[in-house]
N, C-alpha and C positions, 0 to 999 in steps of 0.2 A: 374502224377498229381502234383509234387512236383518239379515241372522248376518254376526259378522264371520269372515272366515276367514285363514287365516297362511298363507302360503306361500313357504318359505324358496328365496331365488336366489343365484345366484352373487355372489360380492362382499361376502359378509355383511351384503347386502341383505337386505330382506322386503317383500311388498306386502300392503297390508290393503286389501282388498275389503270397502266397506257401502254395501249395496245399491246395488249394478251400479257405484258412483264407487272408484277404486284410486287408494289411495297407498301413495308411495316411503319405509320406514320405512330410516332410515340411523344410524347411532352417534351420539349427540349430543357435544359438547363434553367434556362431563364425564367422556366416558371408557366410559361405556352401551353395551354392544352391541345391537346388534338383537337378538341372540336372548334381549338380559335386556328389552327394550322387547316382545318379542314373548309371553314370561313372564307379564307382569306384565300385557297387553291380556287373557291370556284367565282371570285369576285370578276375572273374577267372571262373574257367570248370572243373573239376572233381581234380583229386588228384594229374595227372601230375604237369598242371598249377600250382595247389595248394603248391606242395613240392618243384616247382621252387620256386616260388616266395620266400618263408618262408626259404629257405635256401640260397637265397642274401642276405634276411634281416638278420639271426641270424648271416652270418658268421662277419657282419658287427656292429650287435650291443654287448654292451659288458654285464657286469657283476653289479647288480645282477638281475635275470629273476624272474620277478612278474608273480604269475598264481593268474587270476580272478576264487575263487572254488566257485561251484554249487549254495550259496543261494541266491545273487542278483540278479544273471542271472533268477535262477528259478521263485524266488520271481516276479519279473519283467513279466514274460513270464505269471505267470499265473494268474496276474493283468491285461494283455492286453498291457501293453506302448505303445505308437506306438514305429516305430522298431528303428527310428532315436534317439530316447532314449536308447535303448539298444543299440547301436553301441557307443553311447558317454561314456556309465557306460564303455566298455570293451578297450575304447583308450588307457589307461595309462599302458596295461598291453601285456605282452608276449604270454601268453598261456590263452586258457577261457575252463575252462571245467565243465561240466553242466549237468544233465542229462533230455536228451532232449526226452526220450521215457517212457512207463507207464509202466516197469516191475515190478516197486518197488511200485511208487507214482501213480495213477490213474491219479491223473489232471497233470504230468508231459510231458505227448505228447503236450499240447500246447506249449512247450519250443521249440520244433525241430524246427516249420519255423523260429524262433528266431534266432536260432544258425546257420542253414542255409544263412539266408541274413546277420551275423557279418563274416562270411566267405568271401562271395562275397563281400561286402564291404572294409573289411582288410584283400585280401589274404596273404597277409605276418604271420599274426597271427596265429598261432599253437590254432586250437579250435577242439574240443576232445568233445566225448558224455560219461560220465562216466556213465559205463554199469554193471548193478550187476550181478556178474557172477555164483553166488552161488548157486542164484534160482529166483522163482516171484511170484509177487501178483497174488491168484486162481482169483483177480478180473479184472486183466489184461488181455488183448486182446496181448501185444506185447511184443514178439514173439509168436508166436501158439506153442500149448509144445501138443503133443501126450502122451496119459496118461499115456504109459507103458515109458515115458520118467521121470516121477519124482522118486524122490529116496524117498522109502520107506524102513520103518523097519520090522524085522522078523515079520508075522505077524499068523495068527490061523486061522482054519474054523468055519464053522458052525457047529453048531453041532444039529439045526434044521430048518427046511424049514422055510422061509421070504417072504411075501407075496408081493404083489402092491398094496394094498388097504390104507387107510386113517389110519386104524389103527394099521396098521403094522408099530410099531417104536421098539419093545426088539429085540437085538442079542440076540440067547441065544449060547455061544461060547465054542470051543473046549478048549481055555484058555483064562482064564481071564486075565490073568497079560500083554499080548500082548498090551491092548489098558488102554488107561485111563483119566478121565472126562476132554473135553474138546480138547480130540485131532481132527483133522479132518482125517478121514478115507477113504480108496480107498477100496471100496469093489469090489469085480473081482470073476466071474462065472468063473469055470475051466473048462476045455476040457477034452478030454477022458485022453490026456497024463499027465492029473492032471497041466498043464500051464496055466497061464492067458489067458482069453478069454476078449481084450482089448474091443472088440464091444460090450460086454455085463456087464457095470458096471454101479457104482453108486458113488456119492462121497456123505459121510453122515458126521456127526458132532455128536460124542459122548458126550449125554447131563451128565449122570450119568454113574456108574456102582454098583452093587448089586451080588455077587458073581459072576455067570457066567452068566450073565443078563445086557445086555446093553442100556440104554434108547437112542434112537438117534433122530436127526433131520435129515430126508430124503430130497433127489431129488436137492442137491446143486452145487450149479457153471456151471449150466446149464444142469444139468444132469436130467434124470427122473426115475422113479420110475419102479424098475426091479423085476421080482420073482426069487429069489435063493434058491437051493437047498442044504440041509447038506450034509458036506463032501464034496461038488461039489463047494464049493465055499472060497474064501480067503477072508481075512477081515484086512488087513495093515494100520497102522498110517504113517502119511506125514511125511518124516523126515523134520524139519521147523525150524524155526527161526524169530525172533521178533523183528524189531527196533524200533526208534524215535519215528513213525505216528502210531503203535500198531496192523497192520495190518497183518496176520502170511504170511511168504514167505516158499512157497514149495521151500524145496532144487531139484534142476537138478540132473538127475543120471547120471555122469561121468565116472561110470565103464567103463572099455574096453568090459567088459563080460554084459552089459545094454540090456536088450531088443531092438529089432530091428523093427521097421513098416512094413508097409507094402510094401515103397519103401527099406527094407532091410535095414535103416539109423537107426544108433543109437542115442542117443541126438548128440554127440560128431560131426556127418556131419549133424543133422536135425538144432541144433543151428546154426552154424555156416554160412549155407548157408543164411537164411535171413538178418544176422547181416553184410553179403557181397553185398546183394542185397539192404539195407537202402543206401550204399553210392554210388552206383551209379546214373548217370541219370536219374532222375524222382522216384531216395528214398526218402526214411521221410528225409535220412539226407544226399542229395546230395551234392556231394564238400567237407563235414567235413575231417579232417586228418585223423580221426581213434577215437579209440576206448582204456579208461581208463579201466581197467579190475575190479571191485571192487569185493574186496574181492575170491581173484583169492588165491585158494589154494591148499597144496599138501597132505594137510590130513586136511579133514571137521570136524569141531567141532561137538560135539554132537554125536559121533560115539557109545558112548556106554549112554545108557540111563535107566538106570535101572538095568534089567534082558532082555532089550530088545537092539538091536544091528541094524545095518544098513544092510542090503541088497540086495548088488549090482545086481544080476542077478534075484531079484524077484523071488526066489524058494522057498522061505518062510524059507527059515534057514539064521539065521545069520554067517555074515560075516564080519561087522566091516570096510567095503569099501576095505578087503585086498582079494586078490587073490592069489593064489600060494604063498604066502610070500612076497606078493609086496605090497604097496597102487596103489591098482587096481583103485580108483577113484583120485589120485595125478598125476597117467601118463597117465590117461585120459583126465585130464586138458591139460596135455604137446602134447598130439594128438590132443584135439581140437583145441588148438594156431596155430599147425602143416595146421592143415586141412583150418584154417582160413587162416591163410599167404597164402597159395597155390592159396583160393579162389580172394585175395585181392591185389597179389603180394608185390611187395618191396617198395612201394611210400608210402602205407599207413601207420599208425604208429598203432601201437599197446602196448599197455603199462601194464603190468601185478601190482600185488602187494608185497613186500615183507616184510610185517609186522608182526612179532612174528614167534613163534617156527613151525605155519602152514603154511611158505609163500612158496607160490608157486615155481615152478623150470623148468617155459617155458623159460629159458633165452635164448635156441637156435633159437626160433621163435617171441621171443616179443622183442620190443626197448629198452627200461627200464620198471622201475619200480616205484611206489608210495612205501613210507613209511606214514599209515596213524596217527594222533597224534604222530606223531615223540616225542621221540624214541619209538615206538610198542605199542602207545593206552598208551601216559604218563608216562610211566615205564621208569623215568630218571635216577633210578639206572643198565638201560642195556643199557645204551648211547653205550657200546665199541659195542654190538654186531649188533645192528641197524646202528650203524654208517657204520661199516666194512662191513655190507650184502648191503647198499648202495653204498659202494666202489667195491666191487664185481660185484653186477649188472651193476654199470658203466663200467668197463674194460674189461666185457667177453657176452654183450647182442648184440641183431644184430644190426648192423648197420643202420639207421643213428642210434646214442644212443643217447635216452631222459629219465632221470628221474628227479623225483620231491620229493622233502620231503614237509611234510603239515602238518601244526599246528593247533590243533580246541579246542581250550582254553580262558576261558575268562584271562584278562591281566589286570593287570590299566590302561593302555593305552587307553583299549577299555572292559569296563566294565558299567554296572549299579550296580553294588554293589563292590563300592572302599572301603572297608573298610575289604573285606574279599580276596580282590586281590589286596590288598596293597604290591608292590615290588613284583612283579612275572614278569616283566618286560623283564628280563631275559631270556626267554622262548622262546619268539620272538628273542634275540639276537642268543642264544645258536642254534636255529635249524635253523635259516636262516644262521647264521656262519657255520653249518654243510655243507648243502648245498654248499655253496661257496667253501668247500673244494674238492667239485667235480664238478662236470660241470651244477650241478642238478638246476631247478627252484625251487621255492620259494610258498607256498600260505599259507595265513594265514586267517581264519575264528576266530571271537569270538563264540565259543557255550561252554556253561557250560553242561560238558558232566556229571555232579554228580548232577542232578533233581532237578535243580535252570534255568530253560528256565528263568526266570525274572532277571536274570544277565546277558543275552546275551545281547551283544551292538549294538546299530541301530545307524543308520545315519541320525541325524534330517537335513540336508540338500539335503537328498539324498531320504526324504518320508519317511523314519524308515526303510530304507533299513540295514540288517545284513550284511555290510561290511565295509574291514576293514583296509582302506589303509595304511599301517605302512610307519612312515616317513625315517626308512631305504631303499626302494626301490626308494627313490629319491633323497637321500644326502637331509633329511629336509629341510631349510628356502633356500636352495641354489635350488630344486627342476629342479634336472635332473638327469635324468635317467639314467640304464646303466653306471653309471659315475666312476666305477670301471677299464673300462674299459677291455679290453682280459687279462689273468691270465699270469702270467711269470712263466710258470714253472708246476709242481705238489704239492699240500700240503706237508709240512715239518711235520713232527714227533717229538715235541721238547722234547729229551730225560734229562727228571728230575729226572730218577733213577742213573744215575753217577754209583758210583762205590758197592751200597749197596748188602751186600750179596744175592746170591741165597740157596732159601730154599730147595729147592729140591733136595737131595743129587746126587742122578743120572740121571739127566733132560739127556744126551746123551746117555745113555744106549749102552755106548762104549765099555764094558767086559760083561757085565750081564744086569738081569731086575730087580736088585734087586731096592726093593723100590716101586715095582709095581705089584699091585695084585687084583685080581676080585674077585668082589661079584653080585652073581648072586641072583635072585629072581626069585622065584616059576617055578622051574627050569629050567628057560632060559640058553642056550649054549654058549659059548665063550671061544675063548686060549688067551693066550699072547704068544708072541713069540719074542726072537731078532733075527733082518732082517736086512743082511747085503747086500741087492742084491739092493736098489737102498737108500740110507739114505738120510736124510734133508741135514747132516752137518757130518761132522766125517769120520764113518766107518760103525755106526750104528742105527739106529731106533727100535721102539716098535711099532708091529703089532699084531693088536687086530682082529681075526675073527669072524664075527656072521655068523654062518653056516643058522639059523633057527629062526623063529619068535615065540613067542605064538601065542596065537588064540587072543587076544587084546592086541598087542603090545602099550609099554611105553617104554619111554625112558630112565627111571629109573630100568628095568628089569637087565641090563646091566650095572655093574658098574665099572670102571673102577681104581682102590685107588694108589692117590700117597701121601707119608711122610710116618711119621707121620712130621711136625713141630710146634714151636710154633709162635705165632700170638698175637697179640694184641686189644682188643676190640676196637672197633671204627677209628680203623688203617683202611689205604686205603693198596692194594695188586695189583701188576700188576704179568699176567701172561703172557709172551711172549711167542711162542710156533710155532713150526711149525708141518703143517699135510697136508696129501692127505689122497683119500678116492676112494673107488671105491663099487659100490653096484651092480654091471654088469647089471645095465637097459637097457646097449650097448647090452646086448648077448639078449634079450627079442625082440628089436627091432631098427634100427639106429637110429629113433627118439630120443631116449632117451640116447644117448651116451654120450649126455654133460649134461645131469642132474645130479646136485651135491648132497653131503649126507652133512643130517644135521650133526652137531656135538657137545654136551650142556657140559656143564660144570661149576660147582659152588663150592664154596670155603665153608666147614664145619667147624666150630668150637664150642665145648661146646654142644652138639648135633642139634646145630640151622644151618640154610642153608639159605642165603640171596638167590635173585633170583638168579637161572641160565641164565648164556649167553651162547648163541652159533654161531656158526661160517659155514658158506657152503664151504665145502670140495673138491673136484674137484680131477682128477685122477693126476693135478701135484704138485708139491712142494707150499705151501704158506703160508707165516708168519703173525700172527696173532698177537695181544695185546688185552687181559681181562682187568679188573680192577673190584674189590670187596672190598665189604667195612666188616670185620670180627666182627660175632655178637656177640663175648666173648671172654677171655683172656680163650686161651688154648695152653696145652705145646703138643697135642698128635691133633694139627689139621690136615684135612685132603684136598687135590684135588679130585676132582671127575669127574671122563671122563663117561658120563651119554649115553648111545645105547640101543638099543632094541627095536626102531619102524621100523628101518631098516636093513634087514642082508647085510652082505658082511663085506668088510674089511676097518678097518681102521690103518694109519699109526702115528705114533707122536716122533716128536724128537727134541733137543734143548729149552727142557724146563728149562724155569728162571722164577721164584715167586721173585720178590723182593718187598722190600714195598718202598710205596710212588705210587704217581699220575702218570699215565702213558698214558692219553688224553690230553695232550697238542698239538695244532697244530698251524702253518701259513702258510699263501699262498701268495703270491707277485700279485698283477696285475699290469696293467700299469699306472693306477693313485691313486694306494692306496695297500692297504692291510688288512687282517683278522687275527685275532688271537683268538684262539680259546681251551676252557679248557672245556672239558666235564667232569673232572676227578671231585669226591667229596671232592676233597681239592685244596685248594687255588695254583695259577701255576704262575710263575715268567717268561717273556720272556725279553732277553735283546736283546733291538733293535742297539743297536750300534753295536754286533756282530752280528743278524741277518740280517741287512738293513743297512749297514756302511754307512756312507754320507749323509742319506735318513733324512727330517726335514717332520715330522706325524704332524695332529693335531685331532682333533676327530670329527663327525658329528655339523653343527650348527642345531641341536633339535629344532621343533615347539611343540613338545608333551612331550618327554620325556628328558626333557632340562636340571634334572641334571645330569645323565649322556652322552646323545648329549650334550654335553658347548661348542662346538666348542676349547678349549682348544689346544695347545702345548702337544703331548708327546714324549718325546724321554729316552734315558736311558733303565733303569728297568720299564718295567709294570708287578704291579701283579692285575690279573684280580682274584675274589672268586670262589669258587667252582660254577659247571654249569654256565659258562658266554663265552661270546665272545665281542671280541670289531671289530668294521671294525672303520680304520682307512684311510685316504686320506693323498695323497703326497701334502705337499702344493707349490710344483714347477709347477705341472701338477694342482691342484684347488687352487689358492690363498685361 
């Protein structure tokens, strides 16, 4: 029902019909007729078409890659524009991604024929449905989720029969502490074998609780009013989650060990097949590339909640999402990607997430990744390890590889309250200079994500549209695009440690370990050992084995001590370091062979611990770079190699702690360059040896003009701590 079709009228109008909603396609501005806007809707057909086209166009245009995210587009869609308006908002950019179905948002299904006809219009453009993959609105219709599909927590019986009448609203429950005021609940009749009986349930809403006395609200999300029996029956809270619109999202059960339907599918193939069947002919989102994963993870927040815990296989005992010693619901994620590729083939693009210590590890099945609030939800003191897990996902994800880092902060740039985002400026340089250091696109939204919505910036030219064109995607008053140009080369490393000592007495573990010792917590299992059978560097390495999990693995269970040395308060630290890792997910199943282990690590001093960064591990050799900033002057400070959500083994060798800033980068393109300092101290690059010959000057700025000046640099530049500069050749742009 969702082909588009043309049908020319009078007026040198046209109307596009997708699925059963018509719009008014009229001449735009620039002089377009309808029948060249009518052209150009039906240039492409499914995802073949679609991955031609968009890959003449990328390989041809250059650097840097604008992505139009979610709130214009949406905003737009669920105003109505006609469509020839939304095709104009999405011209200037590379990628559009949107979420164009009603998992999350109710009135977000009217976006899809939106994004549908920017498709067929610009096949060349990379336009994506950002799909929340965690869970959905109980008020959504799309996807259909089978009950025994949500992931619930340990949950209790009755402990007396429940009527169908009007005034049947008290649990009176096996255990109180299971549910608590305001949860929404899955109650479930049991069968003789004591299992859920999915045909006979009820979803209620926990108004109060009163010892082992529940007040509830009956017969919700379409459900009706059932008699249960004590003992006979279970009574489980939604495992859930709360954003922006306040609306609760039942988490997906992504266990491998999840309950099965009645076609024998567990979420893992019942998801995945409709989200296969949207993009074909005559889906919600015919033609689109594929599918943004949001919030695509390898261990689900919220695991442990109380006295109460997650469980995977619905038997009423807690489990914590983990199974045998694994994250049973992390490589369920990696099997649904799995199952999804299979259904979708190689054309479509699939794009997972990797944001903070829970990202996901489908790299063998997804294209890239998002990093969302670059670096991991604003935590700009863990630039190294955000930086490097998107250098990672770029060099080892399937082919074609796409990812994007995303900024959702308000700026002065693009603020209604300048006064409190005076000089944050920065923010925008720094994470789109990140970007540029790999292959990644670019989007930038103003949203004040700290409960100031009346700081977000709109576009009074644009209707009060929340977008947010930054004048770095166009070389400002010069206003062209791409004007980077193709990259020469890969990102540089500009090493500002030189010669300063290393702190760590036996970073090679070339004779012994000494210097390296664990501490374990509530008595989590682990050796050290020196491993001379395949080393980083040397002769030798330090291998760490976690045989075994607790029953709520952290990552802190496991701790790994190197020093003692001393440190200086408010000193920057880099830690250089190389590791492999192997968790054997290979020997579970091959899907999982190339799934990495995490790896955290934070720098102690004075008994305080700045955040932890970490790094994805992989079964070969790879070098890494930390950087931390020490929270007291201490002569007995400590490294800290942080395990215990994951067993198996890890390897580490060629450790160097020096101080000083150790996130300096640059990259060459063909008409210009980036330079780039994530570190929290100020970074010197000198372009006479980095770019001999080469005459830079800097952006000509319409917005942020005293730093775009269009200026001269050459020599020494020092950029401040967190900043980036993109610079132009002025042979190649006068």
């Amino acid at each position: 029902m969702n082909r588009l079709i043309i049908a020319a009228i009078a007026l040198g109008a046209a109307v596009l019909v997708v699925g059963g909603t018509a719009f008014t396609l009229r001449g735009g501005g620039d002089g377009a007729s309808t029948g060249t806007l009518g052209a150009q809707v039906q240039t492409a057909s499914g995802p073949a078409a679609s991955s031609g086209a968009r890959a003449q166009y990328l390989e041809a245009a250059g650097y840097p890659r604008p992505v139009l995210f979610r709130n214009g587009i949406e905003t737009q869609g669920v105003r109505g524009v006609p469509v020839e308006e939304m095709v104009a908002l999405v011209k200037p950019y590379d990628m559009v991604i949107a979420k164009a179905l009603d998992e999350e948002v109710v009135d977000r299904g009217k976006v899809a024929p939106y994004m549908v006809a920017i498709k067929r219009a610009a096949p060349e453009k990379i336009v994506i449905d950002h799909f929340l993959l965690i869970g959905r609105n109980p008020k959504s219709t799309t996807p259909p989720v089978w009950p025994g599909h949500w992931l619930l927590l340990n949950g209790t019986t009755l402990a007396s029969d429940l009527g169908d009448g009007a005034g049947d609203t008290t649990l009176v429950l096996t255990d109180r502490a299971a549910v608590a005021a305001g949860d929404e609940v899955q109650v479930m009749a049991l069968d003789a074998a004591g299992k859920p009986d999915y045909a006979r349930l009820e979803q209620m809403r926990i108004v109060s609780v009163s010892g082992d006395r529940a007040t509830v609200q009956r017969a919700n999300h379409g459900t009706t009013r059932q008699r249960f029996e004590a003992r006979r029956t279970r009574v489980a809270a939604h495992a859930a989650v709360t954003y922006g619109n306040g609306d609760p999202i039942w988490k997906y059960n992504f266990c491998r060990e999840a309950p099965r339907d009645a076609s024998n599918k567990r979420l893992i193939e019942a998801l995945a097949q409709p989200l296969a069947d949207y993009l074909k002919p005559g889906g919600i989102l015919e033609g689109l590339d594929g599918y943004q994963f949001d919030v695509a993870a390898f261990s689900t927040t919220g695991q442990n909640q109380g006295q109460r815990r997650l469980d995977c296989d619905n038997d009423g005992a807690p489990d914590s999402g983990y199974v045998r010693g694994v994250s049973s619901y992390g490589l369920g994620v990696v099997e649904f990607q799995s199952v999804l590729r299979g259904l979708v083939g190689e054309k479509v693009l699939l794009i997972s997430e990797a944001t903070g210590w829970w990202s996901a590890r489908d790299i063998a099945f997804a294209n890239g990744m998002e990093n969302e609030s670059f670096p991991d939800l604003h935590h700009w003191e863990q630039f190294s390890s955000a930086y490097q897990r998107y250098q990672f996902w770029r060099e080892t994800s399937r082919a074609p590889r796409l990812s994007y880092l995303q900024l959702k902060e308000t700026t002065e740039a693009f603020t209604r309250c300048p006064v409190e985002d005076k000089g944050t400026n920065w923010k925008i340089r720094l994470s789109l200079g990140a970007a540029l250091l790999g292959d990644g696109y670019f989007a930038y939204i103003s949203t004040n994500e700290e409960g100031r919505p009346e700081c977000n910036y709109v576009d009074r030219a644009r209707n009060n549209l929340n977008v947010s064109e930054i004048e770095e995607f166009s070389a400002g008053a010069d206003k062209r695009y791409h004007y980077l140009g193709a990259p020469r080369g890969e990102a540089q490393r500009v090493d500002l440690l030189g010669s300063a000592p290393n702190l760590i007495a036996n970073g090679g573990f070339e004779g012994d370990t000494a210097g390296a010792t664990t501490v374990l917590v509530r008595g989590a299992a682990a050796t050290l050992a020196r491993d001379t059978s395949n080393p980083g560097e040397g002769s030798a390495s330090l291998r760490v084995d976690v045989p075994s999990l607790l029953a709520d693995p952290q990552d802190n269970h496991i701790q790994v001590r190197l020093g003692p040395f001393r440190v200086e308060k408010g000193k920057e630290y880099t830690l250089r370091f190389r590791v492999r890792a192997d968790a054997g997910y290979g020997t579970l199943s091959p899907l999982f062979a190339e799934a990495p282990m995490r790896v955290a690590v934070n720098l102690t001093a004075g008994g305080q611990t700045p955040a932890e960064q970490d790094v994805m591990a992989s079964k070969g050799w790879r070098e890494y770079s930390l950087s931390f900033v020490a929270a007291a002057d201490d002569a007995q400070a400590n490294l800290f190699v942080l395990l215990g959500k994951e067993a198996g083994s890890v390897w580490l060798d060629s450790l160097r702690l020096q101080a000083g800033p150790g996130d300096a980068f640059t990259r060459r393109f063909e008409h210009g360059a980036v330079l780039v300092n994530g570190s929290a101290s100020p970074a010197t690059f000198d372009l006479g040896t980095l770019y001999p010959g080469t005459t830079f000057r800097r952006l000509r700025g319409t917005i942020d003009t005293a730093f775009n000046n269009g200026a001269a640099v050459s020599g020494r530049v020092t950029l401040g701590a967190r900043d980036a500069l993109i610079l132009v050749d002025t042979k190649s742009l006068p």
